[in-house]
N, C-alpha and C positions, 0 to 999 in steps of 0.2 A: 326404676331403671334410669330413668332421665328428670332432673328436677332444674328447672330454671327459678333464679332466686332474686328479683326487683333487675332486671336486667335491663340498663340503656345502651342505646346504640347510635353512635352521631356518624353521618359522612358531612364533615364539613361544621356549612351552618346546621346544616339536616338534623332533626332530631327523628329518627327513624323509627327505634322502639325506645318505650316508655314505660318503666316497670313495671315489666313484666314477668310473672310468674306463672309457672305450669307444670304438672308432673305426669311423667306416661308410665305406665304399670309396662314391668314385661309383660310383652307378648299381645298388648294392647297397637289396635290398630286406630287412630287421630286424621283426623284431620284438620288443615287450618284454614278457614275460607275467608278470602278478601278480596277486596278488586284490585289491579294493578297501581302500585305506591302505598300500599296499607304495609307493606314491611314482613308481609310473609315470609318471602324469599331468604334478606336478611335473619331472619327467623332460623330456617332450616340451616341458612351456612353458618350460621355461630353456632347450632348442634353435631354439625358435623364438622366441626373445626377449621374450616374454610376461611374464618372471620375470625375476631377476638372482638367482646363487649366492651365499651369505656367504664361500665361499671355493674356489678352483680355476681352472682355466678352458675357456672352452670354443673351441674352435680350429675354424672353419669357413675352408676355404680359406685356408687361413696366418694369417686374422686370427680376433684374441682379442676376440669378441662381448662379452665381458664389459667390455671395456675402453671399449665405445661411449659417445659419448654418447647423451642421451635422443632427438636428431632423427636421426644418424645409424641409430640402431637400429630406428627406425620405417622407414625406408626400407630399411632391411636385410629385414624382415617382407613390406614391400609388395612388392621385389622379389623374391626370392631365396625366399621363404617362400610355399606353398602350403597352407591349413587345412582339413583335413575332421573335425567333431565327431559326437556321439553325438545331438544333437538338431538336428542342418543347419543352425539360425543363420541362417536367411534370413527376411529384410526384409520383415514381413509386407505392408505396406503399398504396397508396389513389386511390378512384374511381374516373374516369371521374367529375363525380357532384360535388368531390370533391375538384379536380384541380381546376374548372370552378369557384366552391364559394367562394378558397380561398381569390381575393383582394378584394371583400367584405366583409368577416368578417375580414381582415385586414384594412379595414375603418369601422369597430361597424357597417356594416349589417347585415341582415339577412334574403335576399329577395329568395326564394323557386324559386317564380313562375319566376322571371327575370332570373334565372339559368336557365330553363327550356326554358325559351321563346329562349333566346343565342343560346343555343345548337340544337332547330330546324333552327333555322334563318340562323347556317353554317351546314345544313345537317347531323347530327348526331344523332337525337332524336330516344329515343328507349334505348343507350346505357349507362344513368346514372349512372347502377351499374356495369359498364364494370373497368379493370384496363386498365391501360398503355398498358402493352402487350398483352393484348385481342387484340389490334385493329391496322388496317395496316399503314401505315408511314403518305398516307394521311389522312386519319380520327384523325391521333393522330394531323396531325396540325393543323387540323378543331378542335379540342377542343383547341390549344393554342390559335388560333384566336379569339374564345369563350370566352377564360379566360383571351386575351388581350381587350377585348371590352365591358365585364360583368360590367364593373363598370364606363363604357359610358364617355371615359378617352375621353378631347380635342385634343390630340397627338398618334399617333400609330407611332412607329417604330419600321422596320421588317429589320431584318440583315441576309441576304442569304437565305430568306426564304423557297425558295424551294429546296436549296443546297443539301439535303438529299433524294430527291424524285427524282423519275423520269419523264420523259418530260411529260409525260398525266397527271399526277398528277399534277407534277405543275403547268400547265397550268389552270385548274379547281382549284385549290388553290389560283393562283391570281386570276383569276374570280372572285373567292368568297370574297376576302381583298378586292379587287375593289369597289366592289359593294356596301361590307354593309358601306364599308370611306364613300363613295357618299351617302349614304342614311343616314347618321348619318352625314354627314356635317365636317368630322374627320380631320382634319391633317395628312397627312404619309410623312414618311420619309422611303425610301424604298434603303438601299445600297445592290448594286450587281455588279456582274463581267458579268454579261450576256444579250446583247443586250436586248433580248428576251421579258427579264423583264422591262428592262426599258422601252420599249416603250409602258407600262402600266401609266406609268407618263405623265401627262400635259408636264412636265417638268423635264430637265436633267442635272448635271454638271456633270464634272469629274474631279478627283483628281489624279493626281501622282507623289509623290514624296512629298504626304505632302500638295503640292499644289492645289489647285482648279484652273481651267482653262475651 
């Protein structure tokens, strides 16, 4: 599914990552464990096309993401690409239903009921016409999960997902990314600092100093 091929990455003078190579099987769930500056991050945004590498490449499905142009790669993201962050990213100003619909009317949908079906499927149903700050830190990431999965993306990658919650929460929050990857056959990429999480992964690298080991 996903193959990274001697991939460097500079900000700057920074050398960030450092030939690095890796491959994730479909339907394989990863994780990348580092401590903050190990280049995880950087990591997950050059697979989701967030980034571009100064040198390697990265091979999703036979094809070399790197080689995109700037509109195909956007549509790369919006299809193919599912996002779950450390602080949910959702729209403060829009309702629930609306965060959730947004990456399908961002691919010319416009499916009601699949919004709906999402958001009972991560435990939320009931609060479509809620905002942002209605609702407590985990419910708001149960709607980012929603709104990374509404559009039944190949790829989910989650960076510090539970960073922002605390230990019972997150715990029920991976639960839930667990579950519906496995039930939806999904790809994750999952980068964290915290055993905990990792041992939610099939499988585990780590990175430090840029390096995979």
């Amino acid at each position: 599914m996903i193959t990274l091929e001697n991939v460097e990455k500079y900000y700057g003078d920074a050398h960030v990552l450092r030939g690095i190579n890796l491959e994730v099987r479909t339907g394989e769930f990863i994780a990348v464990m580092g401590v903050s500056g190990s280049g995880k991050s950087t990591l997950l945004n050059l697979i989701g096309g967030m980034d571009r590498p100064e040198r390697g490449a990265i091979v999703v499905e036979g094809d070399d993401i790197t080689r995109y142009h700037e509109d195909t790669l956007t549509v790369y993201r919006r299809k193919k690409i599912g996002f779950v962050f450390q602080f949910f990213n959702l729209l403060p100003n829009i309702t629930v239903f609306e965060n959730v619909q947004m990456p399908l009317l961002l691919n010319g949908m416009d499916d009601e009921e699949r919004v709906r079906d999402v958001l009972t499927r991560v435990g939320v149903e009931g609060r479509d016409d809620s905002y942002p700050y209605q609702l407590s830190g985990g419910q708001q990431q149960r709607v980012a999960i929603a709104r990374a999965l509404v559009h039944e993306p190949e790829i989910i990658l989650a960076d510090e997902p539970t960073g922002s919650l605390d230990s019972k929460t997150g715990k029920s929050v991976m639960d839930l990314l667990k579950r519906v990857a496995e039930e939806a056959g999904t790809t994750m990429v999952l980068v964290t600092h915290e055993n905990y999480l990792a041992e939610y992964a099939v499988r585990t690298v780590k990175i430090r100093d840029g390096i995979l080991y």
